[in-house]
C-alpha positions in Angstrom: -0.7 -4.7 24.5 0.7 -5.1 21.2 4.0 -6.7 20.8 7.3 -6.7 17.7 8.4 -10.2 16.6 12.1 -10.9 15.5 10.8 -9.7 12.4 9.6 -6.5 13.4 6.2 -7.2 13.0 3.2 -5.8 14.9 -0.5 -7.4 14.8 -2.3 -4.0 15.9 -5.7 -5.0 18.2 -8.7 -6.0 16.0 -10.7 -3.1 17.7 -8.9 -0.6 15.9 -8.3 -2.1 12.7 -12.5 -2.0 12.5 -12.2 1.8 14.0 -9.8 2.7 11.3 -11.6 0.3 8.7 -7.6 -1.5 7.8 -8.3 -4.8 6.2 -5.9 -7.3 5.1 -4.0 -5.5 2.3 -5.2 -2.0 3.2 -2.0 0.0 2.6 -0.4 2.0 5.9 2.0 4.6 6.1 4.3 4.3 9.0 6.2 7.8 10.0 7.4 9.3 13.3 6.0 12.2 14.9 7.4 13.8 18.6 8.9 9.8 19.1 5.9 7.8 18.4 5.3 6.0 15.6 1.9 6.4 13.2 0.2 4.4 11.4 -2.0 6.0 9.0 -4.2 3.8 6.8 -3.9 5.1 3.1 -7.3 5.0 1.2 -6.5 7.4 -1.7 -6.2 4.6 -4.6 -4.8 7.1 -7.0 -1.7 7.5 -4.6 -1.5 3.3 -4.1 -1.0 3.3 -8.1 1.2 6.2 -8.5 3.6 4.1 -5.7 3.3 1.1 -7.4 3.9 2.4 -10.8 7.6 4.0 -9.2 7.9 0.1 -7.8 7.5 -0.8 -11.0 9.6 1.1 -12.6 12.3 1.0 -10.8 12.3 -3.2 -10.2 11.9 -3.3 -14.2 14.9 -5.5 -15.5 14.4 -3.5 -19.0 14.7 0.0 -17.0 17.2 2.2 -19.8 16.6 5.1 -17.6 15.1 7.1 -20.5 11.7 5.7 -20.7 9.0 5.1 -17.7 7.6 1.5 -17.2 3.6 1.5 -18.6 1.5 -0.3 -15.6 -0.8 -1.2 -18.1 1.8 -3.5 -20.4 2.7 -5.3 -17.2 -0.7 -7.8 -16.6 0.4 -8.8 -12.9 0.9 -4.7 -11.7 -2.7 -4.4 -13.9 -4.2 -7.0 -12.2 -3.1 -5.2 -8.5 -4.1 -1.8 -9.5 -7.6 -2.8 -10.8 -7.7 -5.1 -7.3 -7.0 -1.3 -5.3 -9.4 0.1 -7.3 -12.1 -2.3 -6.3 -11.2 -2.0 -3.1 -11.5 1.7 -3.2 -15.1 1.5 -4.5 -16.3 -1.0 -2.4 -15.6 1.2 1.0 -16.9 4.2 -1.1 -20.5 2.4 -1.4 
């Protein structure tokens, strides 16, 4: 049985991390549904970038609130969504 730390962590049970193919950094979402919580494992990479790009854009110290933050001009969000992507091709294969 699976247990939360102080932190609110939970370590889900190896056998259905494989089941559900989550690795480390696989992406969850987390919602409740009749009072139980679900974890879904999110494997669309397309929605992982558009959700960064808002993260992005809205940590951006430069933010004027006119203009969107590019993904692209920003190497270390780059280097992340070319990293999902990868990801995202190598379960595809």
């Amino acid at each position: 049985m699976a247990k939360v730390d102080s932190k609110g962590r939970i370590v889900l049970p190896q056998e259905l991390r494989e089941r559900l193919n989550i690795t480390p950094g696989t992406e969850v979402t987390i919602h409740e549904d009749d009072g139980r919580a679900v974890i879904e494992p999110e494997d669309d990479p397309d929605r992982i970038i558009e959700r960064m790009e808002r993260l992005v854009e809205a940590a951006s110290p430069e933010r004027t609130g006119t203009a969107p933050v590019e993904v692209g001009a920003d190497p270390v969000a780059r280097k992340h969504r070319d990293a999902v992507r990868r990801g995202a091709a190598e379960r595809d294969e």
